[in-house]
PyMOL commands that place a pseudoatom at each C-alpha (Angstrom):
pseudoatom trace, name=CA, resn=UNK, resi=1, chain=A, elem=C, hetatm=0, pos=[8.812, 96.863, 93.163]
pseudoatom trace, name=CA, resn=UNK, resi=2, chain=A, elem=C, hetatm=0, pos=[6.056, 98.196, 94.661]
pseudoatom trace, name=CA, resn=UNK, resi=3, chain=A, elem=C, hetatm=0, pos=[6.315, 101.838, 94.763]
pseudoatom trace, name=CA, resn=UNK, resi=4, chain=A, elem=C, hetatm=0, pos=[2.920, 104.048, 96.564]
pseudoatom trace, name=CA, resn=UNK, resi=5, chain=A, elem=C, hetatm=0, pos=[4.644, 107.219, 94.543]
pseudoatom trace, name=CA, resn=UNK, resi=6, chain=A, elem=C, hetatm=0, pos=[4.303, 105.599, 90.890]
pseudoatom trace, name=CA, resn=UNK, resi=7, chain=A, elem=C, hetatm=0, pos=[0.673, 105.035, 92.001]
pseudoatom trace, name=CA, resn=UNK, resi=8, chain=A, elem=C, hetatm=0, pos=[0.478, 108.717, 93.018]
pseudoatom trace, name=CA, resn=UNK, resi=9, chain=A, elem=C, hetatm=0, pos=[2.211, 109.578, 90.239]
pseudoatom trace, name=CA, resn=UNK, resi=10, chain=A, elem=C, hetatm=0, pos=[-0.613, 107.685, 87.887]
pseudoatom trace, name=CA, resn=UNK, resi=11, chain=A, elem=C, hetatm=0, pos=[-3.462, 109.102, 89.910]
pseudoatom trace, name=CA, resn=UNK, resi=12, chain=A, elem=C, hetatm=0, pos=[-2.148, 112.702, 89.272]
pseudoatom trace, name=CA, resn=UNK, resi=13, chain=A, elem=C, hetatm=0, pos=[-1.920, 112.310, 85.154]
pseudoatom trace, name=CA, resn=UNK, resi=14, chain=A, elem=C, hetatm=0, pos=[-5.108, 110.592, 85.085]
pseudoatom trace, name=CA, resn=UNK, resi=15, chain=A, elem=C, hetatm=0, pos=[-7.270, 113.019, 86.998]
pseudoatom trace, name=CA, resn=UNK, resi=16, chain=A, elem=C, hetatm=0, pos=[-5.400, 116.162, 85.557]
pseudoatom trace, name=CA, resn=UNK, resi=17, chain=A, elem=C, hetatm=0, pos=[-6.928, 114.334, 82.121]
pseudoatom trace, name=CA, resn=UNK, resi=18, chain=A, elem=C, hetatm=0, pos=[-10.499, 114.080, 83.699]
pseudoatom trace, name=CA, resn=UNK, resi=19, chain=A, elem=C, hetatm=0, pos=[-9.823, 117.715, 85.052]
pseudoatom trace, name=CA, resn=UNK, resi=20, chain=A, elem=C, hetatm=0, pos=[-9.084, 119.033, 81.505]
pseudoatom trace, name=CA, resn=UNK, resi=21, chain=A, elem=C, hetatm=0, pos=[-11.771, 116.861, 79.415]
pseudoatom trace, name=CA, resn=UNK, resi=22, chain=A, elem=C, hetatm=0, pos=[-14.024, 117.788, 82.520]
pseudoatom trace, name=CA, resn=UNK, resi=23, chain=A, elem=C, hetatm=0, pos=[-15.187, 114.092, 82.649]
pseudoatom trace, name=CA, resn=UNK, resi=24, chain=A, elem=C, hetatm=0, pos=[-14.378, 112.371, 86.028]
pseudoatom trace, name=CA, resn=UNK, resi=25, chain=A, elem=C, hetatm=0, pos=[-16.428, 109.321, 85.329]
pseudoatom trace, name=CA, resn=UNK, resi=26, chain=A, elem=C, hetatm=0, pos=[-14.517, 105.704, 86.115]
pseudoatom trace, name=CA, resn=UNK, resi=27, chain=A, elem=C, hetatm=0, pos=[-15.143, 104.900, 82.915]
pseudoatom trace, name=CA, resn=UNK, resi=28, chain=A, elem=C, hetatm=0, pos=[-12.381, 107.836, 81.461]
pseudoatom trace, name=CA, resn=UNK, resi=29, chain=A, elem=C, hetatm=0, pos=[-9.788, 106.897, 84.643]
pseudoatom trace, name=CA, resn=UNK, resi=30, chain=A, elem=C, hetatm=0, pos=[-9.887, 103.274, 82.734]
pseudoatom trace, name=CA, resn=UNK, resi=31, chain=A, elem=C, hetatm=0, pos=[-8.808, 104.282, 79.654]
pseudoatom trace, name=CA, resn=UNK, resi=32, chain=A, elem=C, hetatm=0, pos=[-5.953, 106.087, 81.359]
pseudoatom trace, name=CA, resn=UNK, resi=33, chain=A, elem=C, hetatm=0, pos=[-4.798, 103.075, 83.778]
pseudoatom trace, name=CA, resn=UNK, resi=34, chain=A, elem=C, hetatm=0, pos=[-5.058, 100.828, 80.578]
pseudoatom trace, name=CA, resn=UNK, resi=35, chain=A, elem=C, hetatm=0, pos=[-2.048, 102.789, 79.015]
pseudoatom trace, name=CA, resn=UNK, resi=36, chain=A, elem=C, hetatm=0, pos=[-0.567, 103.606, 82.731]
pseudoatom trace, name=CA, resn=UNK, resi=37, chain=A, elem=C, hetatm=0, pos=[-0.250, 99.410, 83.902]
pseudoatom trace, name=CA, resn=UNK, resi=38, chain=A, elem=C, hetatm=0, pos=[0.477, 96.636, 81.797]
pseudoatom trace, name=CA, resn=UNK, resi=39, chain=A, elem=C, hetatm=0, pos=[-2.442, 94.584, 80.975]
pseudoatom trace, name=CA, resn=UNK, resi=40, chain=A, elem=C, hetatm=0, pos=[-2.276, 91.133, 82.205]
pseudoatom trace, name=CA, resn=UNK, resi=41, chain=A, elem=C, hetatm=0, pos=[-0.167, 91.629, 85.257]
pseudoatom trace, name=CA, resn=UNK, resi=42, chain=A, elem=C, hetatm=0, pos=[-3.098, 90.214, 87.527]
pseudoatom trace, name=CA, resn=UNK, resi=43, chain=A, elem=C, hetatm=0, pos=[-3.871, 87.614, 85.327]
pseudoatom trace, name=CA, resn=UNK, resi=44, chain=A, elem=C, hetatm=0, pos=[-0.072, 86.264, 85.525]
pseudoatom trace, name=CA, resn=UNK, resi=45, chain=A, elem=C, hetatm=0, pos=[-0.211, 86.627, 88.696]
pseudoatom trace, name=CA, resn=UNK, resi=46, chain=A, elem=C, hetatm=0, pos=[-3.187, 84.631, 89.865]
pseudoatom trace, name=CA, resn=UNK, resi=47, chain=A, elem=C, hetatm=0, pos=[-1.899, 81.709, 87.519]
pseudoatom trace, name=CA, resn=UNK, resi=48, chain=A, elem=C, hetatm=0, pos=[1.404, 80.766, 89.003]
pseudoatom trace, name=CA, resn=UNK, resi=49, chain=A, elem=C, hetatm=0, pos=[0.601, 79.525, 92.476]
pseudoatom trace, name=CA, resn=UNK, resi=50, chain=A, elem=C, hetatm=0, pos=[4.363, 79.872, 93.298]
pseudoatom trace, name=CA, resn=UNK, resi=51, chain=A, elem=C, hetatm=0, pos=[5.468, 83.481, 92.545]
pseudoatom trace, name=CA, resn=UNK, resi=52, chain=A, elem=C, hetatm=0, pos=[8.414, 83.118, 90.410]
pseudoatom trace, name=CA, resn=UNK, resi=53, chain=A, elem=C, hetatm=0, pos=[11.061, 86.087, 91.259]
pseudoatom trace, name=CA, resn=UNK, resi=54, chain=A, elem=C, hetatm=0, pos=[10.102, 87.466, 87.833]
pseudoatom trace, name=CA, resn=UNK, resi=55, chain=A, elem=C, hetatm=0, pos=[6.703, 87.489, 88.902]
pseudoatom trace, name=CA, resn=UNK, resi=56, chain=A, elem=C, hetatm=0, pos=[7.557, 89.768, 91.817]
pseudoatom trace, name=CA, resn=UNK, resi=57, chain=A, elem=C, hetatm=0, pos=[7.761, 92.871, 89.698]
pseudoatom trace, name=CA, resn=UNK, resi=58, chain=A, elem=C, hetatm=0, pos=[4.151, 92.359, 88.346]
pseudoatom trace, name=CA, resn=UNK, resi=59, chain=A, elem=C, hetatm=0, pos=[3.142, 92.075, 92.287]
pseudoatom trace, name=CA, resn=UNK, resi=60, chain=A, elem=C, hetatm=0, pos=[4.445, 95.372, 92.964]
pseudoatom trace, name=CA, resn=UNK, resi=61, chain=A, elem=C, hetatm=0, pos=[2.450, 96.646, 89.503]
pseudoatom trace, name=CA, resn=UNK, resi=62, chain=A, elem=C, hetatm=0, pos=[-0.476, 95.265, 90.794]
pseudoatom trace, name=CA, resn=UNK, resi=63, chain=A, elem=C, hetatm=0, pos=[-0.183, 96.619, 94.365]
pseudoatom trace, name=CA, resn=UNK, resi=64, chain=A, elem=C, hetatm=0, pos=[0.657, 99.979, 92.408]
pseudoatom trace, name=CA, resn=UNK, resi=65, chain=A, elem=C, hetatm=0, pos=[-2.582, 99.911, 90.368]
pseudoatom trace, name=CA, resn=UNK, resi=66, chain=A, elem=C, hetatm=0, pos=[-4.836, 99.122, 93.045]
pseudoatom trace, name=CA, resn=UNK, resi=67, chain=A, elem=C, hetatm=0, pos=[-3.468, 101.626, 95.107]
pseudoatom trace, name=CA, resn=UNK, resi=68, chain=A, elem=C, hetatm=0, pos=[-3.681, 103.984, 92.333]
pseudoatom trace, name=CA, resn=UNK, resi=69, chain=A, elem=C, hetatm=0, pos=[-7.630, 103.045, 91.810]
pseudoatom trace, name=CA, resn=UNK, resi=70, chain=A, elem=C, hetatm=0, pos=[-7.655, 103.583, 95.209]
pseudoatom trace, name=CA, resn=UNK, resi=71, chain=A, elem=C, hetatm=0, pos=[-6.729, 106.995, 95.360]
pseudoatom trace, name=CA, resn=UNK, resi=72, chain=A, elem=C, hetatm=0, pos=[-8.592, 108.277, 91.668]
pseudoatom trace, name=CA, resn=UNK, resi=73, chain=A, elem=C, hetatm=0, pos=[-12.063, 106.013, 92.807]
pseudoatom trace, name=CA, resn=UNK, resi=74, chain=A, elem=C, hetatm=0, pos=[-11.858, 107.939, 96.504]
pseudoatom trace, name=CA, resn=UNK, resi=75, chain=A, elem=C, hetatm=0, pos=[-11.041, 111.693, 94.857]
pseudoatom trace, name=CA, resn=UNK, resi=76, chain=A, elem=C, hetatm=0, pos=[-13.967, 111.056, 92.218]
pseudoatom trace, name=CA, resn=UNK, resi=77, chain=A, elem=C, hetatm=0, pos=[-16.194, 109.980, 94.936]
pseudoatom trace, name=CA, resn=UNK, resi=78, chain=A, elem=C, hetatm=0, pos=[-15.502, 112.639, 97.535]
pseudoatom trace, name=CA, resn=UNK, resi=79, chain=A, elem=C, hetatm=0, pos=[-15.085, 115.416, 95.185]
pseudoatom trace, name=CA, resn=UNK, resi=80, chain=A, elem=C, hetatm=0, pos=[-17.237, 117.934, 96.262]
pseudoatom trace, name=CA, resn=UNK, resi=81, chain=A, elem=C, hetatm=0, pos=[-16.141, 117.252, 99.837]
pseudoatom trace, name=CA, resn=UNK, resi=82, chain=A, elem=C, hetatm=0, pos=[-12.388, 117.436, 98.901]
pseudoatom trace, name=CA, resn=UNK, resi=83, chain=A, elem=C, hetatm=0, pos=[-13.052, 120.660, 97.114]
pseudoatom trace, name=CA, resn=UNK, resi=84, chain=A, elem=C, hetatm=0, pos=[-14.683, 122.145, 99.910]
pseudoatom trace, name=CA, resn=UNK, resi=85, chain=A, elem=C, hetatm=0, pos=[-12.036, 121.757, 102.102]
pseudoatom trace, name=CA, resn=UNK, resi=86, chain=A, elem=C, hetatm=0, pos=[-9.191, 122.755, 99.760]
pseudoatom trace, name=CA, resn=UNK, resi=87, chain=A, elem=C, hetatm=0, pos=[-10.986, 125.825, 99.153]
pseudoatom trace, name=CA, resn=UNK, resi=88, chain=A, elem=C, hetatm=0, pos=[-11.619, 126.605, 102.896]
pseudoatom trace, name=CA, resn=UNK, resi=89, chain=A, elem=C, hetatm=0, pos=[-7.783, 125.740, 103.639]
pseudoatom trace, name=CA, resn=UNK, resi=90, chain=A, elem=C, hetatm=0, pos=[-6.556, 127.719, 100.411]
pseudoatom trace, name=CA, resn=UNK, resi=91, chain=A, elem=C, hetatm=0, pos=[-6.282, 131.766, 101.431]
pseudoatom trace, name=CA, resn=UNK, resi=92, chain=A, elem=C, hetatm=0, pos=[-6.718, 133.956, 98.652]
pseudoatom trace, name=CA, resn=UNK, resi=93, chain=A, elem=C, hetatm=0, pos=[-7.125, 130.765, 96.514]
pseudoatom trace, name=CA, resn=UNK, resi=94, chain=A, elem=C, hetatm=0, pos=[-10.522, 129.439, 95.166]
pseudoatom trace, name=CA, resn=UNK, resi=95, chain=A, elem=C, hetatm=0, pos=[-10.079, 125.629, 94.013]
pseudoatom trace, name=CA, resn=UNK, resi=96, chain=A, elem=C, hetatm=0, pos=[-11.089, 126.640, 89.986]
pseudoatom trace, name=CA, resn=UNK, resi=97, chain=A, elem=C, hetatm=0, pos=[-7.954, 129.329, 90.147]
pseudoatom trace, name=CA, resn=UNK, resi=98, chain=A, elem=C, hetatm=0, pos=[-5.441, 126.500, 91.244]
pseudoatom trace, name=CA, resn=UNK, resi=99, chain=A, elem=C, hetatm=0, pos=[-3.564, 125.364, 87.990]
pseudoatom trace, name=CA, resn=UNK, resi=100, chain=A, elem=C, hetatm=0, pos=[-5.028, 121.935, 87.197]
pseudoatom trace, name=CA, resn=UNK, resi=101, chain=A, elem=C, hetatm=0, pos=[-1.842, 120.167, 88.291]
pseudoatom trace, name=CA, resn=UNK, resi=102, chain=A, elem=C, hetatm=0, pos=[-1.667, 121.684, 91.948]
pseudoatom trace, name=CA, resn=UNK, resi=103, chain=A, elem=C, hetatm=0, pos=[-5.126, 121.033, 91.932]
pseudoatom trace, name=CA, resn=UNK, resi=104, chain=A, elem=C, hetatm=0, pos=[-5.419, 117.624, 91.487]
pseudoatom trace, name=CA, resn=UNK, resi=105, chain=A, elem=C, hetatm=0, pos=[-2.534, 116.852, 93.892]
pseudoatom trace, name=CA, resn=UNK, resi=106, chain=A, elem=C, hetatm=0, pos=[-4.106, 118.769, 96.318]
pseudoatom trace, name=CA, resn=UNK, resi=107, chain=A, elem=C, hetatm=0, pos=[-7.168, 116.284, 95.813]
pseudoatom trace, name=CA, resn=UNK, resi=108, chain=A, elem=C, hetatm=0, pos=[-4.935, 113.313, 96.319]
pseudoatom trace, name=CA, resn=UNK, resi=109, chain=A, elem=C, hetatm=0, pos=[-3.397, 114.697, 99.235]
pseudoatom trace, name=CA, resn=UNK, resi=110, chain=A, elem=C, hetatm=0, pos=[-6.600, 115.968, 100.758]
pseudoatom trace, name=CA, resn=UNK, resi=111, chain=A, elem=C, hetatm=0, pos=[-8.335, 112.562, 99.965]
pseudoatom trace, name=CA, resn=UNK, resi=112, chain=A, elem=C, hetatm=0, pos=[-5.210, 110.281, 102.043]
pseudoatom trace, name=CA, resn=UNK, resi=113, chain=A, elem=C, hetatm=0, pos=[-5.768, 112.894, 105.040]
pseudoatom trace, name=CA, resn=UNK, resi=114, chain=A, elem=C, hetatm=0, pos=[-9.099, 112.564, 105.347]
pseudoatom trace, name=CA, resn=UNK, resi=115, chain=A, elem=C, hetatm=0, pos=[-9.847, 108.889, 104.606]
pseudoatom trace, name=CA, resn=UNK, resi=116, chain=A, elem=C, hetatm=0, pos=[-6.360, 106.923, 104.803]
pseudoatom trace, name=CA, resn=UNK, resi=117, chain=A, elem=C, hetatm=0, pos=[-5.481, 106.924, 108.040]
pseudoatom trace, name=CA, resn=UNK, resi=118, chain=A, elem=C, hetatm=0, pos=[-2.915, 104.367, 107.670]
pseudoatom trace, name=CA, resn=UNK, resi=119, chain=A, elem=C, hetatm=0, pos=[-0.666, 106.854, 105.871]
pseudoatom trace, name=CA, resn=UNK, resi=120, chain=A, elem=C, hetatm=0, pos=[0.395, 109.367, 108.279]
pseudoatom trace, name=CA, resn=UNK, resi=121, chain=A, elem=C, hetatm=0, pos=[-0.257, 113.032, 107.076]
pseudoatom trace, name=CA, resn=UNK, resi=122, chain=A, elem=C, hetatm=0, pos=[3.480, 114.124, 107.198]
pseudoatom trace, name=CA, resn=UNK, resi=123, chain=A, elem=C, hetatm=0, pos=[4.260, 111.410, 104.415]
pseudoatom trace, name=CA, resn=UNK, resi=124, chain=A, elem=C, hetatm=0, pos=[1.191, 112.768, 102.451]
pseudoatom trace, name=CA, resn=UNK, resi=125, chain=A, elem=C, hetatm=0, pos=[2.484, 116.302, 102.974]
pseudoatom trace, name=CA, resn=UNK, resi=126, chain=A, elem=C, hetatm=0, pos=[5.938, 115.369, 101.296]
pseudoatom trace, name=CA, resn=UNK, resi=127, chain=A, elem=C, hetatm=0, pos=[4.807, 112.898, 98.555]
pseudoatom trace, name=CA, resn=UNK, resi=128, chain=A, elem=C, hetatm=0, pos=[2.178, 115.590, 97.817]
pseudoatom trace, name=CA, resn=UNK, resi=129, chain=A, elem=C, hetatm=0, pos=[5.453, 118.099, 98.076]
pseudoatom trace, name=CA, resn=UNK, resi=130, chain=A, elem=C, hetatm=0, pos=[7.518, 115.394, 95.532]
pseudoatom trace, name=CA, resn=UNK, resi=131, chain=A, elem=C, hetatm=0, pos=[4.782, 115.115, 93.229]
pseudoatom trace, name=CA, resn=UNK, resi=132, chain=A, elem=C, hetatm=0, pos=[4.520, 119.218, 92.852]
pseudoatom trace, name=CA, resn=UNK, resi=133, chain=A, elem=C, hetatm=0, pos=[8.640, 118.965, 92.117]
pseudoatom trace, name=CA, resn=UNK, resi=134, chain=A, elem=C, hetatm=0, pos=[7.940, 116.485, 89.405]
pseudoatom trace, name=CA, resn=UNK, resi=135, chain=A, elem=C, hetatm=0, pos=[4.651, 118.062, 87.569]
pseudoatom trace, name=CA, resn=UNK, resi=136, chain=A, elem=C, hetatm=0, pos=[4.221, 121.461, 88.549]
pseudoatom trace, name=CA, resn=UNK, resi=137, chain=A, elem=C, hetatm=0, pos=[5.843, 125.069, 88.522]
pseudoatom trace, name=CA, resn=UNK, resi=138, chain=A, elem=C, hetatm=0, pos=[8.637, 125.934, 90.414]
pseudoatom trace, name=CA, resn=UNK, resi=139, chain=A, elem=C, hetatm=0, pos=[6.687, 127.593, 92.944]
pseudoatom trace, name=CA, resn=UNK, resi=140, chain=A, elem=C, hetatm=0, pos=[4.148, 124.625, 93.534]
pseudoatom trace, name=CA, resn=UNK, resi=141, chain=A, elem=C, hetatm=0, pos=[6.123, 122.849, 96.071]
pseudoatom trace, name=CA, resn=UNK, resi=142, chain=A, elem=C, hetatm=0, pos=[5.730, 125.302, 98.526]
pseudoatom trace, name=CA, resn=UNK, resi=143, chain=A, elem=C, hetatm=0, pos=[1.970, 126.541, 97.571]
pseudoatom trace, name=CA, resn=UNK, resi=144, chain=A, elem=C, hetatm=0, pos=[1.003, 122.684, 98.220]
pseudoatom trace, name=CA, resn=UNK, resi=145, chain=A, elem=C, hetatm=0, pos=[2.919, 122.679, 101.530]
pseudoatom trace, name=CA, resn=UNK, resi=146, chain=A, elem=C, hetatm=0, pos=[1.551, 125.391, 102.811]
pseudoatom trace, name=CA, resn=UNK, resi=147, chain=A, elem=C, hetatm=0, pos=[-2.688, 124.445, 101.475]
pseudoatom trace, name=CA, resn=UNK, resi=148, chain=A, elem=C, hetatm=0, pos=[-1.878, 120.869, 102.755]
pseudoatom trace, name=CA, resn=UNK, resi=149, chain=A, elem=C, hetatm=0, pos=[-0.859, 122.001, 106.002]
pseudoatom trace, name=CA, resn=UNK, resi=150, chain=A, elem=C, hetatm=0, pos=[-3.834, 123.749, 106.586]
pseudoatom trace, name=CA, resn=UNK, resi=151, chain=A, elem=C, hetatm=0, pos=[-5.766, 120.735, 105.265]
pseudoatom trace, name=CA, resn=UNK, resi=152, chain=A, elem=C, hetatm=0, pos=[-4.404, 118.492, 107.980]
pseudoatom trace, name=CA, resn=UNK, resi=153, chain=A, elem=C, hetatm=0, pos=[-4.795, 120.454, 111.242]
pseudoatom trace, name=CA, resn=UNK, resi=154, chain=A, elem=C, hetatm=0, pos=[-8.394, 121.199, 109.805]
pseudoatom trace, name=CA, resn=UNK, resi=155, chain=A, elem=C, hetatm=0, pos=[-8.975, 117.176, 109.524]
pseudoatom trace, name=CA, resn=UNK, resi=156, chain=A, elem=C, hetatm=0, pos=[-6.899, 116.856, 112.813]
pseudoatom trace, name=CA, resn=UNK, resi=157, chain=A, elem=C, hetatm=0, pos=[-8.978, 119.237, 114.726]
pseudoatom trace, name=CA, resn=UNK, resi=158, chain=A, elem=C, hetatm=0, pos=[-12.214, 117.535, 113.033]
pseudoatom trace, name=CA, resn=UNK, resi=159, chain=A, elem=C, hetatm=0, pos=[-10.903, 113.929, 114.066]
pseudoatom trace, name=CA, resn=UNK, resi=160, chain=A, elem=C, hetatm=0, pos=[-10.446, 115.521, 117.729]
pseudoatom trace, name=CA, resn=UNK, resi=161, chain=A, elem=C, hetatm=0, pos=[-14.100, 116.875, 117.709]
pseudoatom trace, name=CA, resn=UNK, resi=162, chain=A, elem=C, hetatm=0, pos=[-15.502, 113.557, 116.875]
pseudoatom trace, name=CA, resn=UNK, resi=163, chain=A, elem=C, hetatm=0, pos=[-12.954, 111.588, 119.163]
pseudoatom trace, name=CA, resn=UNK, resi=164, chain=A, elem=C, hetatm=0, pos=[-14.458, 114.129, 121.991]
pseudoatom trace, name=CA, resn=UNK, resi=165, chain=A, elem=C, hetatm=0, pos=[-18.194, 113.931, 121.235]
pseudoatom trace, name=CA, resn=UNK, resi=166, chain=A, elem=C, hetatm=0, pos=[-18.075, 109.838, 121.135]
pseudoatom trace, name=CA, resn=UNK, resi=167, chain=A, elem=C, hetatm=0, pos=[-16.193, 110.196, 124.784]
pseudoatom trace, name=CA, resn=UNK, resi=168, chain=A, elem=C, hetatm=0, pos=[-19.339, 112.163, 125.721]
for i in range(1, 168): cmd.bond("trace and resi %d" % i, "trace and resi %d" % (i + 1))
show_as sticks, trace
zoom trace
């Protein structure tokens, strides 16, 4: 079943382990989604050319790792950018005194709002929110709510700037 929160969920782990080895290189988010998806899902895939129902669960693994890649390959990318922004929408907060785990789905988060538009930024708020439930502190629910909303009326109003200058 394909499920966008088990890819969030992946991303999360496997930059929190390039957060605290300090390597955010591809090649270390690799070794992570080798462990994270079963190897050979694509390959099973590609080879039946009618999907047997069975098969339909490695679809949804698939769709789950590339949508997982996705997220880790556009965070790694846009890093400094991301970082900027968190710490501009982050009072009292620099990014470095964020515990790793809010941290890096803050990144997430902060990378869907700025370059996913086809996920609108209330669902990113409360996946970001479900993800802080699941790996962080009691009161990281409510510190990424309130950072993320910041984040997204800083990319809305950004959007709305450019939207307005291109009408010009």
């Amino acid at each position: 079943m394909k499920s966008r929160r088990k890819a969030r969920e992946a991303a999360v782990q496997a930059l929190y382990q390039c957060d605290t080895q300090c390597d955010f290189r591809h090649e270390a988010l690799d070794y992570f989604m080798q462990d994270f998806f079963p190897e050979g899902a694509e390959s099973r895939i590609e080879a039946d050319e009618e999907v047997a129902p069975e098969s339909k669960i490695h679809s949804g693994e698939l769709e789950n790792r590339e949508f997982a890649c996705v997220l880790m390959d556009g965070v790694i990318s846009h890093l400094e950018e991301i970082d900027r922004l968190l710490g501009s929408a982050s009072a009292h907060w620099s990014v470095a005194r964020m515990s790793r785990v809010d941290r890096n789905i803050l990144r997430i988060a902060a990378f869907e709002l700025l370059f996913l538009a086809d996920v609108p930024p209330n669902v990113v708020i409360n996946e970001a929110i479900e993800l802080a439930k699941t790996f962080g502190s009691d009161e990281s629910p409510m510190f990424i709510n309130g950072v993320l909303d910041q984040v997204a009326k800083k990319v809305a109003a950004a959007r709305a700037q450019t939207k307005l200058a291109s009408n010009e």
